[in-house]
Every structure is written in structure tokens, then in C-alpha cells.
Backbone as CSV, one residue per row, in Angstrom:
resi,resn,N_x,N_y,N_z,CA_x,CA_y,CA_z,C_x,C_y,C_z
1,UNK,70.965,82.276,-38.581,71.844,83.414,-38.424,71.190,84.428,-37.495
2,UNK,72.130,85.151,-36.554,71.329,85.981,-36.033,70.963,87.023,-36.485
3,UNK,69.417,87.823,-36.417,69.434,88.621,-37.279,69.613,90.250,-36.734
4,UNK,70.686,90.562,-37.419,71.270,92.001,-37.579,70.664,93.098,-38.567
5,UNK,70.311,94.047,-38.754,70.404,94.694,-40.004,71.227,94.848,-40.981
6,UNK,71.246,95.035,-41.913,72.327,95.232,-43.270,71.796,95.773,-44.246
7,UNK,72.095,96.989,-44.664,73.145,97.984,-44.229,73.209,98.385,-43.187
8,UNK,74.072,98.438,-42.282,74.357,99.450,-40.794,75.218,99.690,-40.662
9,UNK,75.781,101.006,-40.118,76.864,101.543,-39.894,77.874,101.240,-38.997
10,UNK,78.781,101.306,-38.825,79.996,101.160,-38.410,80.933,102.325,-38.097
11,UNK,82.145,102.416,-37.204,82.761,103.569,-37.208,83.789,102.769,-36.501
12,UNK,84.978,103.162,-36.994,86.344,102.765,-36.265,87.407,104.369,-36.617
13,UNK,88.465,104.050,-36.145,89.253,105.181,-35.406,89.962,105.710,-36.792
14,UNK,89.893,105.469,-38.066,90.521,105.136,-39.253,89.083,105.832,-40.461
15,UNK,88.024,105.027,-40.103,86.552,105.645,-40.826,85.757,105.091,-40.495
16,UNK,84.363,105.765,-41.262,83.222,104.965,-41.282,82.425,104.781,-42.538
17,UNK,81.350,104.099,-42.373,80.749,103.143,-43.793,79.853,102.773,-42.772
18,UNK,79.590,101.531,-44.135,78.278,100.659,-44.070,79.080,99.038,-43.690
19,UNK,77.838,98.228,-42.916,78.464,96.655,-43.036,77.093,96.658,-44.247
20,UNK,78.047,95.968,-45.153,77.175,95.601,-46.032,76.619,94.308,-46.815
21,UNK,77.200,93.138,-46.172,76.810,91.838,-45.794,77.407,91.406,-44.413
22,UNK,76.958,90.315,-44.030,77.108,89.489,-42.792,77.028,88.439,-42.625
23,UNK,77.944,87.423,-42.534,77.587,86.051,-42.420,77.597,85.882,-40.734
24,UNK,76.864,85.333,-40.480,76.960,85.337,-38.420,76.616,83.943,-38.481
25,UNK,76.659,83.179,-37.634,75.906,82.475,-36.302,76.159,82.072,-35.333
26,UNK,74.905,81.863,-34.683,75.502,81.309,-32.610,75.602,80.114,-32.607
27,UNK,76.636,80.245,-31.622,77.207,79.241,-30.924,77.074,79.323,-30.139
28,UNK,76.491,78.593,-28.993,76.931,78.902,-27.453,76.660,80.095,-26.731
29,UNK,77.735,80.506,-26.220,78.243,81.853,-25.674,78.673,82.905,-26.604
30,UNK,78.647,82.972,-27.834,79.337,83.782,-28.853,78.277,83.462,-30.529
31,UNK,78.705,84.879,-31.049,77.886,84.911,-32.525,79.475,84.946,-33.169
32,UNK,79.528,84.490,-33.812,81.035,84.682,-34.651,80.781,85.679,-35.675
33,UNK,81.087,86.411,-36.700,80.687,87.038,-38.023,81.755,87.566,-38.636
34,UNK,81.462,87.213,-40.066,82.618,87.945,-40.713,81.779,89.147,-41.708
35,UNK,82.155,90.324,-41.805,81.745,91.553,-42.505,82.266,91.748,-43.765
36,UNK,81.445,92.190,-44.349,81.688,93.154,-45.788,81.200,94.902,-45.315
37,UNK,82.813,95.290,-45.159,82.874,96.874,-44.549,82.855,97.223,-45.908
38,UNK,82.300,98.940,-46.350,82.627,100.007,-46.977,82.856,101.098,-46.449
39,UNK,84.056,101.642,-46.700,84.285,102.600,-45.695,83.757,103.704,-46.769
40,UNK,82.704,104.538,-45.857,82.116,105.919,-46.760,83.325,107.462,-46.404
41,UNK,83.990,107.786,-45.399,84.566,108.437,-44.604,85.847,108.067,-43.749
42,UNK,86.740,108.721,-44.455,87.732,108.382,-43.615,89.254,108.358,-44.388
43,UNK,90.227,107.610,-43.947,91.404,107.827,-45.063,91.259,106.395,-45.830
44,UNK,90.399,105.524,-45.742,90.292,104.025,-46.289,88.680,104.526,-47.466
45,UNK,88.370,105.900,-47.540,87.427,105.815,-47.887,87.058,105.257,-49.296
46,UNK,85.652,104.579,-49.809,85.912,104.163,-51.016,86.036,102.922,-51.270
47,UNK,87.266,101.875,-50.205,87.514,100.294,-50.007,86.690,99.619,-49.463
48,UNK,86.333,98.564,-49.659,85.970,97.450,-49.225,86.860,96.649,-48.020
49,UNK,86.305,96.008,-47.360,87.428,95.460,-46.071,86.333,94.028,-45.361
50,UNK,87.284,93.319,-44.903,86.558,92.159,-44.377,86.498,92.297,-43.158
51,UNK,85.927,92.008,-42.245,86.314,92.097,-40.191,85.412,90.670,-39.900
52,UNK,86.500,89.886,-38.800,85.651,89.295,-38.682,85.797,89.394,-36.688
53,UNK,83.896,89.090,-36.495,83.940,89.621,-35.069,83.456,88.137,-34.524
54,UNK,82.997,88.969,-33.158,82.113,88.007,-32.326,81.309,88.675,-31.667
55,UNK,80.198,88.506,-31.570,79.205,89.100,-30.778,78.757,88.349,-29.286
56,UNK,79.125,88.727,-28.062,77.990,88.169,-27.122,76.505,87.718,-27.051
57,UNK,76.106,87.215,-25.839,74.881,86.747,-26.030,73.765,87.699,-25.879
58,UNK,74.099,88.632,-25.960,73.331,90.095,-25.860,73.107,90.817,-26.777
59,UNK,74.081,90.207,-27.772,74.713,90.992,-29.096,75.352,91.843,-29.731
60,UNK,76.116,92.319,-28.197,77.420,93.624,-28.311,78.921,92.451,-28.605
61,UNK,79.307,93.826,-29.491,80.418,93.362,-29.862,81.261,92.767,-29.338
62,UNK,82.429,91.802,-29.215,83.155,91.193,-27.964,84.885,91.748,-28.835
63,UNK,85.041,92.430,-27.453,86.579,92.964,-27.796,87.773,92.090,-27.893
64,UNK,87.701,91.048,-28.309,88.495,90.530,-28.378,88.551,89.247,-29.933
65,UNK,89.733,88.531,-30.079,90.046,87.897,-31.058,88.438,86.972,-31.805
66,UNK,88.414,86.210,-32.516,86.987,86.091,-33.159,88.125,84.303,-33.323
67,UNK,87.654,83.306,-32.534,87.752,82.130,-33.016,86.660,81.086,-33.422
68,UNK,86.979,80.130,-34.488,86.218,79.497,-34.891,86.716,78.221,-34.937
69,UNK,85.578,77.783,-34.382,85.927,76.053,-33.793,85.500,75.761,-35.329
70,UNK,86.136,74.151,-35.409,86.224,73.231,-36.848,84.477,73.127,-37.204
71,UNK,84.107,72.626,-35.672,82.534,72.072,-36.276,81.931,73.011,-36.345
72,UNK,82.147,74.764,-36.443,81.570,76.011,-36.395,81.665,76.326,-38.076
73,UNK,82.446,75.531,-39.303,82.847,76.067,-40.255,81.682,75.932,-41.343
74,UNK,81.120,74.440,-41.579,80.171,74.379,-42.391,79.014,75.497,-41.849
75,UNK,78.541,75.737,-40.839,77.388,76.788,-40.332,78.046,78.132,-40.769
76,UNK,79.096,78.706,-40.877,79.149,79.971,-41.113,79.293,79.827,-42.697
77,UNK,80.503,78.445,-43.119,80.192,78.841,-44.784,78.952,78.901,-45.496
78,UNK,77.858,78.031,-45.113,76.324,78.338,-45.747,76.282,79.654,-45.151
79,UNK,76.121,80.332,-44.381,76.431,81.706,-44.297,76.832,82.886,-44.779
80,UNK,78.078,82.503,-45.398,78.911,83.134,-46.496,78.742,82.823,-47.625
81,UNK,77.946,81.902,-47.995,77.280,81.266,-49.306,76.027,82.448,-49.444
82,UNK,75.440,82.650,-48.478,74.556,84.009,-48.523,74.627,85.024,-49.240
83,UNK,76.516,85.481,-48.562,76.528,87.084,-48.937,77.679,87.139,-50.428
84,UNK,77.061,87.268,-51.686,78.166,86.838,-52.559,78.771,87.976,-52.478
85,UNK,79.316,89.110,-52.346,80.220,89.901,-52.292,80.907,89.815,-51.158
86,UNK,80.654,89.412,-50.037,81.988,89.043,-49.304,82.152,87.500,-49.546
87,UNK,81.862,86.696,-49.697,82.602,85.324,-50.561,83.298,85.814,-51.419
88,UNK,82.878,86.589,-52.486,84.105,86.901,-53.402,85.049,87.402,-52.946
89,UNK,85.628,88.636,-52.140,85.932,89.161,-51.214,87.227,87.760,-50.545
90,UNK,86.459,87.351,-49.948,87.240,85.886,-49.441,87.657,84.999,-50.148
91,UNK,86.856,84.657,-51.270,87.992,84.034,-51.919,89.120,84.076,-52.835
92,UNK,88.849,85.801,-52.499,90.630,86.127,-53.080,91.239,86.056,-52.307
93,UNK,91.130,85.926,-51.002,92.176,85.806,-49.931,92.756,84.303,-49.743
94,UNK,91.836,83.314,-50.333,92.332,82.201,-49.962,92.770,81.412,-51.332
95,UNK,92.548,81.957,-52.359,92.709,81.434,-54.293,94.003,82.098,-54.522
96,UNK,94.863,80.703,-55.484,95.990,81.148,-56.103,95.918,82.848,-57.265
């Protein structure tokens, strides 16, 4: 995984918080990652939120959509096997 800090802050146009897990890794040309946001400030303040990004090979954020190739899935789920509060997180999104 690439390594990021965690906790680190964040700020979007809505609030800011902490990322407070991270599952990442590289591929190629791109870090994929999915986040465990807390927003400390803002009108979301208080919630929890998932984002999932991509980072360049530099490690700035990439403005655009976050895809994940098939053979990219087992490497990020041991990943997300990492961070148990965003697995849990996720697997309410995907559990009856």
C-alpha cells in the first residue's frame, strides 16, 4: 500500500475532518483508494462518509472518476481487510 498518513485532514466545499482509514494501492499509473472520512466541520459534521479516489504517480489527487480494474480487486480488498471501520462502513453498502 502506498504509504499515506492516517489521520490527515481533508477539506471539501461542504466540510472538513479527518481520513481516518485508507485502503490504497498502485497500479501502474494510478493509486486507487477508498477513505473513511469524518467530517469534524461543516454541515455533514459528526458523519462518517466513504470517497473513493485515485492518486497519481506523484501522489496528488487525480480529479477525476476512481476505476478499478477486476485484477485490481483482491489487492485493494486485503487492503480493506486492514481498515475495519471502513469495511464495516462498506459492507453496509453492499449487505441485504
Amino acid at each position: 500500500m502506498p504509504e499515506r498518513r492516517v489521520p490527515r485532514a481533508f477539506t471539501l466545499p461542504w466540510g472538513k475532518g479527518q481520513i481516518l482509514e485508507e485502503a490504497a494501492i498502485e497500479v501502474g499509473l494510478h493509486q486507487p483508494a477508498v477513505q473513511l472520512l469524518h467530517y469534524e466541520l461543516g454541515e455533514k459534521r459528526g458523519q462518517l462518509a466513504v470517497r473513493f479516489v485515485a492518486y497519481d504517480e506523484e501522489g496528488h489527487l487525480e480529479q477525476r472518476p476512481l476505476i478499478i480494474n477486476q485484477r485490481e480487486i483482491a489487492g485493494l480488498k486485503a487492503e480493506i481487510d486492514r481498515a475495519p471501520r471502513l469495511k464495516a462502513l462498506l459492507r453496509r453498502l453492499v449487505e441485504d
